[in-house]
C-alpha positions as CSV (number, residue, x, y, z in Angstrom):
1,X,37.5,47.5,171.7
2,X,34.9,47.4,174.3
3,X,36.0,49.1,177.2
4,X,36.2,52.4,174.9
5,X,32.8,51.2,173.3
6,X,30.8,50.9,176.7
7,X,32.6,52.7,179.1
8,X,33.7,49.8,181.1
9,X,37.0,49.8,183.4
10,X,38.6,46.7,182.0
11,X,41.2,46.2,185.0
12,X,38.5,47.1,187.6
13,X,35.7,44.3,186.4
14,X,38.4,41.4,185.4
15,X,39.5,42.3,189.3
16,X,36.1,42.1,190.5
17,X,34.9,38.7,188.6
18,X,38.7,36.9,189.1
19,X,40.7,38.7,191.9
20,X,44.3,39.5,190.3
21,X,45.0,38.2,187.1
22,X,47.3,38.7,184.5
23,X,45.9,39.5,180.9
24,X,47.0,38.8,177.8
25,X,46.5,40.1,173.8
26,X,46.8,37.8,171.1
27,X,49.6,38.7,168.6
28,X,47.0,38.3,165.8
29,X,44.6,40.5,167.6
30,X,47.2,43.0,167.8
31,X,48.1,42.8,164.2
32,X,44.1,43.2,163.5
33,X,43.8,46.1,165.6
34,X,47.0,47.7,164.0
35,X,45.7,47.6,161.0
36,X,42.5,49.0,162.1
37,X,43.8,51.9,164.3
38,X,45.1,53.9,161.1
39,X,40.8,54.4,160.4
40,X,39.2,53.6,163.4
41,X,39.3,55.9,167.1
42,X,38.1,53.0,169.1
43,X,40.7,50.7,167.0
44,X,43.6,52.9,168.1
45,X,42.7,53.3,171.5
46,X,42.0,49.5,171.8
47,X,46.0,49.1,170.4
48,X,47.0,51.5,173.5
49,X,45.2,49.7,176.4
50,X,46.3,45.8,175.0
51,X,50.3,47.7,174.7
52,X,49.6,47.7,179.1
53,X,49.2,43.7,178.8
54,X,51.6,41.0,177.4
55,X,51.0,39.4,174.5
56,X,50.4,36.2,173.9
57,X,52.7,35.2,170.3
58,X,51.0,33.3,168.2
59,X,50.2,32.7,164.1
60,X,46.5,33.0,163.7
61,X,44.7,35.7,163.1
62,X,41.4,37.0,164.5
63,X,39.0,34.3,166.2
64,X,41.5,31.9,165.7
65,X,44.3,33.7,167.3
66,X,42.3,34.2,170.5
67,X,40.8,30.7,170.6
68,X,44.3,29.8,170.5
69,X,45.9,31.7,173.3
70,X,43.1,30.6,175.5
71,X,44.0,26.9,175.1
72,X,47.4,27.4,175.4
73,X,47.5,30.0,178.7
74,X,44.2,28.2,179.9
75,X,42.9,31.8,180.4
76,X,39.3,32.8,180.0
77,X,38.3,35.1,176.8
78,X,36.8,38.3,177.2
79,X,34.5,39.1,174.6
80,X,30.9,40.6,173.3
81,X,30.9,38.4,169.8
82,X,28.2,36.3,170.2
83,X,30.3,34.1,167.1
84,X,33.2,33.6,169.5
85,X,31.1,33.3,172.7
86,X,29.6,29.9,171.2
87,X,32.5,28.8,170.1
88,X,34.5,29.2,173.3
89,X,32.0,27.7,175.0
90,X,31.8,24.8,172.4
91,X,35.5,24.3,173.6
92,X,34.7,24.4,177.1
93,X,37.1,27.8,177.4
94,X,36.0,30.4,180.3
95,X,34.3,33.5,179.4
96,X,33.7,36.6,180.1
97,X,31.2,39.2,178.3
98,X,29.4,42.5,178.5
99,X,26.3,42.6,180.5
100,X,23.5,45.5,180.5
101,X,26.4,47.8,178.4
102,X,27.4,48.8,181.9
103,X,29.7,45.5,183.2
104,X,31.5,42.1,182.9
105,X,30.2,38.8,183.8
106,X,31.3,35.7,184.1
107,X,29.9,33.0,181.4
108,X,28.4,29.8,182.2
């Protein structure tokens, strides 16, 4: 949900940070965001822009789900929960977060 949260042009920064890529959405993060988009604006635009990307099949849900893809694609994780950003790190998974509300940054 962050690119409709900040503004931020999803395809443009991933481009910028890690030249072409191909991204990814977590079944379970789908499922999540499905259930969301029935209340939530943001929710159901996030649902449109992850329909653009593949997903990624898998049976967790939430954290768990995108802690999972990661390992198995070996893809960095885009996120702004600070929850998931330690973990992911703890895991020694690439990652990539919001910076200044206004872009992406790699995570060290």
């Amino acid at each position: 949900m962050l690119p409709f949260q900040f503004r931020v042009n999803l395809d443009a920064e991933l481009a910028r940070l890690l030249g072409e890529c191909e991204v990814y959405v977590p079944s379970g993060v789908v499922r999540e965001l499905e259930r969301l988009a029935a209340e939530d604006r943001t929710a159901k635009g996030a649902l449109s822009l992850a329909a653009k990307y593949r997903m990624h099949e898998t049976p967790e849900r939430g954290d768990a789900a995108v802690v999972a893809a990661a390992e198995a694609l070996r893809a960095h994780v885009v996120t702004s929960d600070r929850g998931l950003l330690a973990v992911l790190r703890a895991r020694g998974i690439p990652c990539v977060t919001l910076r200044s509300k206004t872009h992406l940054v790699l995570v060290e």
